[in-house]
C-alpha positions in Angstrom: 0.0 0.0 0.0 2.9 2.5 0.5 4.6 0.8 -2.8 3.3 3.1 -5.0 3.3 6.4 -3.5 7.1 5.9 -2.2 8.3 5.2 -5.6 6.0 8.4 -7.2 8.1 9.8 -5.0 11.6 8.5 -5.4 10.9 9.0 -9.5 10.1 12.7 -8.5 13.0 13.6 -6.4 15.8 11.6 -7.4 15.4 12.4 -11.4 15.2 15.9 -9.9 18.5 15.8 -8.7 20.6 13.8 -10.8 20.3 16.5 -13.4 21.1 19.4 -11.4 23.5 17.2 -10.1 25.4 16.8 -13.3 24.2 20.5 -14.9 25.9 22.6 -11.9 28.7 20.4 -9.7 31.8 19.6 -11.1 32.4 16.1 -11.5 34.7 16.3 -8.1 31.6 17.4 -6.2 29.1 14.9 -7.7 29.6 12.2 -5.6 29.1 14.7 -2.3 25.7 15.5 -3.4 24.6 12.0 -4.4 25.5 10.9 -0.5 23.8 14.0 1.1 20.7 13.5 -1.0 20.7 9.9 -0.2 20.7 10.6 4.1 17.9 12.6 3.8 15.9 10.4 1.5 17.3 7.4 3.7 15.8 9.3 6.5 12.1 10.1 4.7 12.0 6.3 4.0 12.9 5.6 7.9 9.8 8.3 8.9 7.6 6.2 6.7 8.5 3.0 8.2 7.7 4.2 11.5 4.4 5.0 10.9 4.8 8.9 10.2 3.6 11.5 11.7 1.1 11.5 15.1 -1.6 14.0 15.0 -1.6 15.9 18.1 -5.2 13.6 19.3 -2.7 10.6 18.7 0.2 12.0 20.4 -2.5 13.1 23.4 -3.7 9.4 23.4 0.3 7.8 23.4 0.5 9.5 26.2 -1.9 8.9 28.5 -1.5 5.1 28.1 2.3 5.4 28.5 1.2 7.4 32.0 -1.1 4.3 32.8 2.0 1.6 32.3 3.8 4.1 34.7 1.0 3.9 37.6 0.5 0.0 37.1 4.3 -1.2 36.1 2.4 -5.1 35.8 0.2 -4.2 32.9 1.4 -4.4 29.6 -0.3 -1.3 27.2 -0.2 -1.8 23.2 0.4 1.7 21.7 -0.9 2.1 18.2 -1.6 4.7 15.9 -3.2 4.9 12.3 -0.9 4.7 9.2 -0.9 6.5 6.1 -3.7 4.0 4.5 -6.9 4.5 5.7 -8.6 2.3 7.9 -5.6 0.5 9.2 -3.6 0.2 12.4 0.3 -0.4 12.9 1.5 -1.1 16.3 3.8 1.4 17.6 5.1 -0.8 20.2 4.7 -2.6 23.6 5.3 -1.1 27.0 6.7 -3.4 29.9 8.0 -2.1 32.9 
């Protein structure tokens, strides 16, 4: 389901900046670009992994349950939040204490 929005991307970004790439860096500065591109696309694709971001009701919600695994350290809590697709849930992670 992310499939093909992530690659819409990548074809918009990356095609992007190859040719500035090559039409205004010398060849000994190509390479530099490439690799600083590539960290903060690395880090987009990491962002989507994770789930995104929270709206602030979700956030609101994340934390009250991570309060509730503070005041009973025996109960595990299931944090989730929605993903990008609608109608469906991704779990953020569990909370033992």
């Amino acid at each position: 389901e992310m499939l093909l929005p992530t690659m819409l991307r990548h074809w918009t970004v990356w095609p992007a900046v190859h040719t500035l790439n090559f039409y205004f860096n010398p060849l000994h500065h190509r390479v530099l670009v490439q690799n600083l591109v590539l960290v903060g696309w690395s880090g987009y694709l990491s962002h989507l992994n994770n789930g995104g971001l929270m709206t602030p009701k979700d956030e609101i919600e994340v934390t009250i349950k991570r309060r509730a695994t503070l005041e009973d350290p025996d109960t595990p809590v299931i944090i989730t939040a929605k993903a990008t697709a609608p109608s469906a849930n991704s779990v953020i992670g569990v909370l033992n204490r």
